[in-house]
C-alpha positions as CSV (number, residue, x, y, z in Angstrom):
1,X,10.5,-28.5,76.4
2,X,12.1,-31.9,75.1
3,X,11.2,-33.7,72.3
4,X,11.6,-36.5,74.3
5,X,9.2,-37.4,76.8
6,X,10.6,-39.4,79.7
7,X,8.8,-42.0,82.0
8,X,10.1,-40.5,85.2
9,X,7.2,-39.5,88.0
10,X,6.8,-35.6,87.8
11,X,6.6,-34.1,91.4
12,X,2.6,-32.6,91.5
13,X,2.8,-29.0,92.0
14,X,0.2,-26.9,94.1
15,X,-1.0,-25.3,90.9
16,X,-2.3,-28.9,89.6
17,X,-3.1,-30.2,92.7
18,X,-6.4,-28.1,92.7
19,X,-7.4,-30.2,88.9
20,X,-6.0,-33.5,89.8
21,X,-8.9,-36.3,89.3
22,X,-10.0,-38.0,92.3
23,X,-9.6,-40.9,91.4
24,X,-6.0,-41.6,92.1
25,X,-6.3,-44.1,94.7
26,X,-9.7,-45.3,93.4
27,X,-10.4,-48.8,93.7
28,X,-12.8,-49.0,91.5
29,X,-11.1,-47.8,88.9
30,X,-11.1,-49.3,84.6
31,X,-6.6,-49.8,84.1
32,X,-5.9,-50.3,81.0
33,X,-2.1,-50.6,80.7
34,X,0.8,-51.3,78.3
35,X,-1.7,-51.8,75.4
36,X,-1.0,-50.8,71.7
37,X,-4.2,-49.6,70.0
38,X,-3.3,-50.1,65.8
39,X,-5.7,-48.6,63.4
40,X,-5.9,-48.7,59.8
41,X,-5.0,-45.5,59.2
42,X,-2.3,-44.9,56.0
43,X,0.6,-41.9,55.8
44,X,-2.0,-40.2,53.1
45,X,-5.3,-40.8,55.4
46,X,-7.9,-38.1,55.8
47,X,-10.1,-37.3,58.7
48,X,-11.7,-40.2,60.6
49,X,-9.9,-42.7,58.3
50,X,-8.2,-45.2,60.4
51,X,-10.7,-45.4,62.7
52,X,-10.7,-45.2,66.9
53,X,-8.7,-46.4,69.2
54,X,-10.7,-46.7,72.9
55,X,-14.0,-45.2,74.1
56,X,-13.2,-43.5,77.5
57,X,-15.4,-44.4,80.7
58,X,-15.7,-42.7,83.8
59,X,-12.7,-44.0,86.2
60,X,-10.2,-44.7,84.0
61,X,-6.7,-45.0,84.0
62,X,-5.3,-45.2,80.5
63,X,-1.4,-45.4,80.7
64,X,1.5,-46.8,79.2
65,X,-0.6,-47.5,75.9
66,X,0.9,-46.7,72.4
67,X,-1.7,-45.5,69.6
68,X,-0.9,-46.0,65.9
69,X,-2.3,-45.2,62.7
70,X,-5.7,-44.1,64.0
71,X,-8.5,-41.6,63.1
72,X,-10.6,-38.8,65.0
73,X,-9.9,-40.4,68.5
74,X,-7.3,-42.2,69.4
75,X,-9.3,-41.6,72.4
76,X,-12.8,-40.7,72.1
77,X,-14.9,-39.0,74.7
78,X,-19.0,-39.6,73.5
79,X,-20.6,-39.7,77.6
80,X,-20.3,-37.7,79.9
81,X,-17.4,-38.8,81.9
82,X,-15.6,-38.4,85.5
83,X,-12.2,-39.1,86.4
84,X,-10.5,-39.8,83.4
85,X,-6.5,-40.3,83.6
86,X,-4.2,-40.9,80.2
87,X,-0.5,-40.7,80.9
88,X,2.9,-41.9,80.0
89,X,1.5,-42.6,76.6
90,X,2.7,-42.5,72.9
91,X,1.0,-42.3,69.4
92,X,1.7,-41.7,65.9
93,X,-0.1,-41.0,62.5
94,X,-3.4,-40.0,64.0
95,X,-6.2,-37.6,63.2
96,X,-6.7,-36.3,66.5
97,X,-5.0,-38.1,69.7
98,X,-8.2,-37.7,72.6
99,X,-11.6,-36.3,71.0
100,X,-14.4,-35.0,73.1
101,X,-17.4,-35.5,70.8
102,X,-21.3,-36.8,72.1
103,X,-22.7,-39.6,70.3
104,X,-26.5,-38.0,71.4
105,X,-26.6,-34.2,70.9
106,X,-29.1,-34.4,73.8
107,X,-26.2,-35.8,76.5
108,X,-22.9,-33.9,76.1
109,X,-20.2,-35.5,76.4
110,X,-18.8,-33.7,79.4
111,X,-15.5,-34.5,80.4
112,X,-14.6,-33.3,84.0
113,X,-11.8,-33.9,87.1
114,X,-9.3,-35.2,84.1
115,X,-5.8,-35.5,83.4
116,X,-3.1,-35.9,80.3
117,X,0.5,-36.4,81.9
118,X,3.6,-37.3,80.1
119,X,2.6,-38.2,76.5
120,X,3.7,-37.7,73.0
121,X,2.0,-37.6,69.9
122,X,3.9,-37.4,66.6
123,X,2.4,-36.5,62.7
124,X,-0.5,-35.6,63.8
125,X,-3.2,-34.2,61.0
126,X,-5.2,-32.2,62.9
127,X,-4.7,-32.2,66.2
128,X,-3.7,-33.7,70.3
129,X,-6.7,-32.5,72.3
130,X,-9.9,-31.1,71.6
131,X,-12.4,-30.5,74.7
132,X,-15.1,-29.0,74.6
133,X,-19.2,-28.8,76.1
134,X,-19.0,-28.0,79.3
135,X,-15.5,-30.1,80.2
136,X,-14.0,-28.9,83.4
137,X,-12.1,-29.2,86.2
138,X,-8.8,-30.8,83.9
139,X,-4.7,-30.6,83.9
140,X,-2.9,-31.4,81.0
141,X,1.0,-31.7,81.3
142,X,4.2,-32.6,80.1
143,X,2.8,-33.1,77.3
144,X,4.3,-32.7,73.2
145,X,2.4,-32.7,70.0
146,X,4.1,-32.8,66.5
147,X,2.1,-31.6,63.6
148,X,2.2,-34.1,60.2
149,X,3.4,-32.3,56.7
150,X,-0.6,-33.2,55.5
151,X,-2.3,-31.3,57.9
152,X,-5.7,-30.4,57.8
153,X,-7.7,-27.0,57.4
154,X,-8.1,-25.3,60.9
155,X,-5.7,-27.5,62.4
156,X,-5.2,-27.3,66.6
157,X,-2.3,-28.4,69.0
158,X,-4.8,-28.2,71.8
159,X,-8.2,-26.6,71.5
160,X,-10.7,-25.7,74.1
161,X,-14.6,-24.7,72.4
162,X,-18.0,-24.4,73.9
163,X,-17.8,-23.7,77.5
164,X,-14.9,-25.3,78.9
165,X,-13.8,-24.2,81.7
166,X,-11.1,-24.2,84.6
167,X,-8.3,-26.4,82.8
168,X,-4.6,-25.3,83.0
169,X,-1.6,-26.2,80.8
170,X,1.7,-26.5,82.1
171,X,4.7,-27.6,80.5
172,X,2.9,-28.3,77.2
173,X,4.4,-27.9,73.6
174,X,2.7,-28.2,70.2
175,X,5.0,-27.7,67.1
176,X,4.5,-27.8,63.0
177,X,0.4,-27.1,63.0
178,X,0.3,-25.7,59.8
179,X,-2.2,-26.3,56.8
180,X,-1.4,-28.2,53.9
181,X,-4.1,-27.8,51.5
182,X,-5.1,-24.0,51.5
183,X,-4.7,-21.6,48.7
184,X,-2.0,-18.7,49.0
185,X,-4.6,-16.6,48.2
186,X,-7.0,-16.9,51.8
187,X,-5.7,-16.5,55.3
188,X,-3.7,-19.4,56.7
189,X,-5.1,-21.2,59.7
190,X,-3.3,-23.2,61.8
191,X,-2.4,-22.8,65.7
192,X,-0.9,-24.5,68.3
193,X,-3.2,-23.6,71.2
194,X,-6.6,-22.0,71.0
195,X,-9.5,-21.4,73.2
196,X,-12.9,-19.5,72.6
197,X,-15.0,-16.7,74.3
198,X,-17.1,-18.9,76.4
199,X,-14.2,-20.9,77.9
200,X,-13.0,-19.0,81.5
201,X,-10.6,-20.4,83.9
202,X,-7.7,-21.2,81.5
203,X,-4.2,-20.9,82.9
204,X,-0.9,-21.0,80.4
205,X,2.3,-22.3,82.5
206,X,5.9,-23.0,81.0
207,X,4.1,-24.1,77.7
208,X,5.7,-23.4,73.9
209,X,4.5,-23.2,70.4
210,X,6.3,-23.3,67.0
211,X,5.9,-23.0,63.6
212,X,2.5,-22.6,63.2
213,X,0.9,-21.3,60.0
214,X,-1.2,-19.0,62.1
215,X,-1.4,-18.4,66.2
216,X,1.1,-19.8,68.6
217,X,-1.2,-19.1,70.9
218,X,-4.8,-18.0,70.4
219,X,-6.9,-17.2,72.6
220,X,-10.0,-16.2,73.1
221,X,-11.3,-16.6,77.0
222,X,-12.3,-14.5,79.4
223,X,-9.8,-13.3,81.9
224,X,-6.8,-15.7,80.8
225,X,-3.6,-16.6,82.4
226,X,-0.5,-17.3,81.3
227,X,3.1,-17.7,83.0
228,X,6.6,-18.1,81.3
229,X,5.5,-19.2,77.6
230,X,7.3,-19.2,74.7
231,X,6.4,-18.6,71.6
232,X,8.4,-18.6,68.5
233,X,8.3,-18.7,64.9
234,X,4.6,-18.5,64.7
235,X,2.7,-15.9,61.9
236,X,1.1,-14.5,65.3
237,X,3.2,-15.6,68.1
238,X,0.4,-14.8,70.6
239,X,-3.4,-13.7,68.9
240,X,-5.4,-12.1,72.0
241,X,-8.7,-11.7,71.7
242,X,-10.5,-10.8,74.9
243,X,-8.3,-9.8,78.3
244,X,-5.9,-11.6,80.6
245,X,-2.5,-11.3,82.2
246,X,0.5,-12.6,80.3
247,X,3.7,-12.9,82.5
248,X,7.5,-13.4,81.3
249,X,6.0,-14.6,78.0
250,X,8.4,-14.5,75.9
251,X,7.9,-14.0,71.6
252,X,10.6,-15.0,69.0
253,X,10.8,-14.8,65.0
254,X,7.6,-14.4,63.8
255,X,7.4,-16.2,60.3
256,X,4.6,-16.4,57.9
257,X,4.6,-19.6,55.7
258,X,1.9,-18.7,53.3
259,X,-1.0,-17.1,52.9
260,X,-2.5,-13.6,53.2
261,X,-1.7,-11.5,56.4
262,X,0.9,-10.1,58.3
263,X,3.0,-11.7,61.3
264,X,3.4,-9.6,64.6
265,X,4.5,-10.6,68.4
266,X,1.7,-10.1,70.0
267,X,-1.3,-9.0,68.1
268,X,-5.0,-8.0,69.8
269,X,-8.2,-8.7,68.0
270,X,-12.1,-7.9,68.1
271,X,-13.6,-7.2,70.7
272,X,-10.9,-6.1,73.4
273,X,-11.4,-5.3,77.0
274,X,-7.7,-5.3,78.9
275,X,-4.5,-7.3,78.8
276,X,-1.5,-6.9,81.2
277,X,1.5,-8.4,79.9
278,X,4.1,-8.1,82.8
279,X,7.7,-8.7,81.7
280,X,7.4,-9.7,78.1
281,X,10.7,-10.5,76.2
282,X,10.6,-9.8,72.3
283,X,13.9,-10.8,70.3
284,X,13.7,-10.7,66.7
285,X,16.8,-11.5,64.1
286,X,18.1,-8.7,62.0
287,X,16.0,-8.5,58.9
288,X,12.6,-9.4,60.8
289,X,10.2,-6.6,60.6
290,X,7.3,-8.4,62.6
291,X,5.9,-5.7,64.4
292,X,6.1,-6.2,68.3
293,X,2.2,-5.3,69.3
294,X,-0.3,-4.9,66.1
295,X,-3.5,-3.9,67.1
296,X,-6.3,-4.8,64.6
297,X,-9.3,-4.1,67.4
298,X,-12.9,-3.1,66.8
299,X,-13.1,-1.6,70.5
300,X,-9.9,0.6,72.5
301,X,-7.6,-1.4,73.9
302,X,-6.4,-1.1,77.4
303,X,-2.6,-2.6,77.8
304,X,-0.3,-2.1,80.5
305,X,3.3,-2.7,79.8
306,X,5.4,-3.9,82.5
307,X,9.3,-4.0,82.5
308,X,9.5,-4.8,79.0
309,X,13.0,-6.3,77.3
310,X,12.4,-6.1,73.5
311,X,15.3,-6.7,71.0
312,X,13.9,-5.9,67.7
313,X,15.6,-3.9,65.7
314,X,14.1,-4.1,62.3
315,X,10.9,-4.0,63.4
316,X,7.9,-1.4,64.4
317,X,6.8,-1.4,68.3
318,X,3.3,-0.4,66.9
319,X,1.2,-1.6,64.1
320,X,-2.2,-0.1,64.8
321,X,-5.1,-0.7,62.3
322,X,-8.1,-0.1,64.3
323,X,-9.4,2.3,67.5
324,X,-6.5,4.3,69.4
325,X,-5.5,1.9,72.5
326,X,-4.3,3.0,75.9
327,X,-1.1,2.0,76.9
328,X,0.2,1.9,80.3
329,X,3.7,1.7,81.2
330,X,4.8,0.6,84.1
331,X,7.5,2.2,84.8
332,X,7.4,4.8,82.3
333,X,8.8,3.8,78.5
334,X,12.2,5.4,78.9
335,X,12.7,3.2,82.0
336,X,11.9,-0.1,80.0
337,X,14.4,-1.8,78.1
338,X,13.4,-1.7,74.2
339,X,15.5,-1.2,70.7
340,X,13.2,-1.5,67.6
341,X,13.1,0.6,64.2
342,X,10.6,2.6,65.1
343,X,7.2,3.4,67.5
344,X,5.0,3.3,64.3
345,X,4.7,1.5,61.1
């Protein structure tokens, strides 16, 4: 994806038709347009300093706004709220861009039938987008976020928690979420997407992380989807926790940039059930020993392999720490395209 985020009119494709808001035509809908929401916030701030920028309502359009110097929210969801619709936006220096947090622990602060189009968010200290509750029914697209050289411990591109549920990326990018402030001595945190076991319904299209101090993309929900991602230069390009289908996802130059742990391509976690990754490309550089699938799993893994292309030469295609998996190929391994070191490390 571009770093630069244009202002022409996308053409809505039938996959985010089904999560568009209904409130496109609505007439009773809040516009608040071509505003610039400046916060206090300085290049050295720390969490919530800065302050927010708007509190989201239910029908509302938010477009064309520019967020500076702001805190945990440069759009803050504390109420439940319907039909929500940011796009062709910009910020910069900000905590986190649009927060999903309750005011009353009692009333979450569901967010459902929303939308993120076409913005940008630049030095950003801990993250674009969190959602969480029981949020649903949302499309986030064309959208970039740029981590800042301060950021924070467990710092997110885009997160999903709680119970989240049917919300689909496509063409989203998150780049540079890596920690700042965490000893070389402890595991490095840092990802550019991430969602949890009790999120479902999470679709992956045409979206892209880089150099994050941890997971390009880590995942966590049940039965995920994902279609033509890249990820590249990552510790983990993609950390896979629970089972899915991952198709012509492709994994570049895994690169650790501190901490304890190794990197790896595609690496499988926990509690496993089964992943299909259909048409995978792998290309690694001379000299990078990544291993292509490491499989650190407290259950057997079930994997089916489809038409792989892996170009690693210097590196393992197995890294395997925990129970014996089961690998499927389809068609068999000799029929697959793939030059690396070795099968085992």
């Amino acid at each position: 994806m571009s770093a630069h985020v244009t202002r022409r009119r996308f053409l809505t494709t039938a996959l985010s038709a089904s999560v568009l808001p209904r409130l496109a035509h609505a007439q009773t809908a809040t516009v608040i347009d071509g505003k610039t929401f400046q916060g206090t916030r300085i290049a050295s701030g720390t969490k919530g300093d800065g302050g927010e920028g708007l509190r989201a309502k239910s029908n509302m359009v938010i477009r064309n706004c520019t967020f500076l110097d702001l805190g945990n929210g440069a759009v803050r969801v504390n109420v439940p709220t319907d039909n929500l619709i940011i796009e062709d936006c910009e910020a910069k220096n900000l905590y986190r861009f649009l927060e999903d947090t309750s005011s009353n622990k009692d009333n979450p602060a569901i967010l459902s039938h929303f939308a993120v189009r076409r913005s940008i968010a630049r030095e950003i200290d801990h993250g674009m987008i969190r959602i969480r509750y029981g949020s649903h029914d949302g499309t986030i697209e064309d959208v970039v976020a740029y981590g800042s050289a301060q950021c924070d411990l467990y710092c997110v591109g885009f997160q999903l928690d709680d119970e989240a549920h049917d919300i689909t990326y496509s063409r989203v990018a998150a780049h540079g979420f890596q920690e700042s402030g965490r000893p070389d001595d402890k595991y490095w945190n840092g990802d550019g997407f991430s969602d949890e076991r009790g999120n479902r319904g999470i679709r992956y299209i045409s979206c892209t992380a880089t150099q994050c101090s941890d997971g390009g993309f880590d995942l966590k929900s049940a039965n995920v989807y994902m279609e033509q991602c890249v990820s590249r230069a990552n510790k983990r390009n993609y950390r896979l926790w629970n089972g899915g289908e991952l198709r012509q996802c492709r994994s570049e130059d895994p690169r650790l940039y501190g901490g304890t742990g190794g990197t790896a391509h595609f690496s499988f976690h926990g509690d496993v059930d089964h992943y299909v990754l259909d048409s995978p490309v792998v290309r690694a550089a001379a000299g990078n020993a990544a291993p292509v699938f490491l499989i650190d799993t407290t259950t057997p893994l079930t994997l089916d392999i489809r038409n792989a292309d892996i170009d690693a030469p210097d590196a393992p295609l197995f890294a395997i720490k925990g129970p014996e998996p089961v690998i499927n190929w389809v068609p068999e391994r000799s029929q697959q395209t793939i030059r690396v070191l070795r099968d085992r490390a």
